[in-house]
Phi, psi and omega in degrees: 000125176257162190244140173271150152212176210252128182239131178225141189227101151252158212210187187214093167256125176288126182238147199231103167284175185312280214307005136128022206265132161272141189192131162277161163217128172260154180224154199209126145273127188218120159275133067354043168253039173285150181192162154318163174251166195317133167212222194179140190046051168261187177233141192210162190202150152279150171232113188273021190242310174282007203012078174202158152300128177249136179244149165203154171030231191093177165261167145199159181234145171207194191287350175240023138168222168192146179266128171249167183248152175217034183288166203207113188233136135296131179221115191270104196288313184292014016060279176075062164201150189278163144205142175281155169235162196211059177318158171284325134272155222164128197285169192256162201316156198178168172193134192095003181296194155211152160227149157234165187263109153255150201284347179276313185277347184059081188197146162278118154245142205243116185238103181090220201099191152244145183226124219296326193232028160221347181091219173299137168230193200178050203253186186198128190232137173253170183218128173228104190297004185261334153243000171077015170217159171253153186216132177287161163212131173244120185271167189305283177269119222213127153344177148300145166283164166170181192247226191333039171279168163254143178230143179209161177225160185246113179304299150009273167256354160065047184208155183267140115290130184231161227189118152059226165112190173221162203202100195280115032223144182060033187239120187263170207207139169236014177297163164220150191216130173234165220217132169229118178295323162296339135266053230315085191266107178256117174227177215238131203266308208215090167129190209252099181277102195288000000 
């Protein structure tokens, strides 16, 4: 697996004017093409207060085996440029996970997934970019675990909506679930969480 990086070029240049007078000039290249590296099933949200993208974790696979991330990127549009960012805390490596923006608390919240040495989870993590850190949090009542659900949040009701997911081995989920940050509350709206 290759890693994108940040290339820096420094350098000296002599410049010998008519008049026979020697002068440097230093010069610092800095490329930017750093970004995540290929995966699958990672995750991303907009955040309108850093107006950037939050990328968090995924995977990646080939023929000799496979990795998961639990890496932490910015993506600036206006720009065209990536940064790694680096909480100090920080959910563990994963892939199939979800995340949402919500708009009223200005929080990530982060749901589930797979994980290489607990397997499916169903743990929930915030992210508040304004400090640069995440907090797991557990509420009484929780989804099931599982992976490749959908989540959306409704500004409105000021509530996380969660959808489906899948659950090994071969069991697909048809629940619906809605999540209040402000208690941290998860209750079960609609189907059977099996």
């Amino acid at each position: 697996m290759r890693r994108r990086s940040k290339i820096l070029i420094l350098g000296l240049i002599v410049v010998i004017i008519s008049s026979g007078t020697i002068g440097t000039l230093l010069f610092i290249a800095v490329i930017h093409n750093a970004s995540p590296s290929a995966r699958y099933g990672s995750a991303m949200v907009y955040d309108p207060v850093l107006q950037k993208e939050i990328f968090f974790g995924g995977g990646y696979q080939d023929t000799t085996g496979y990795e998961l991330f639990n890496d932490m990127w910015l993506f600036d549009q206006t720009n065209n440029l990536w940064t790694e960012i680096n909480p100090t805390v920080k959910p563990s490596a994963r892939s199939s996970h979800s995340m949402v923006y919500d708009s009223i608390n200005q929080k990530t919240i982060l749901f589930g997934g797979w994980d290489d040495t607990v397997g499916l989870m169903n743990d929930i993590w915030i992210y508040d970019s304004q400090t640069n850190q995440w907090t797991e949090v557990f509420p009484a009542n929780k989804p099931s675990i599982r992976q490749s659900h959908s989540v959306y949040y409704d500004s409105n009701a000021q509530r996380v909506i969660l959808f489906g997911g899948f659950r090994f081995p071969g069991n697909t989920l048809g629940d619906t679930w809605k999540y209040a940050y402000d208690s941290n509350s998860w209750s079960i709206v609609k189907g059977d969480d099996l």
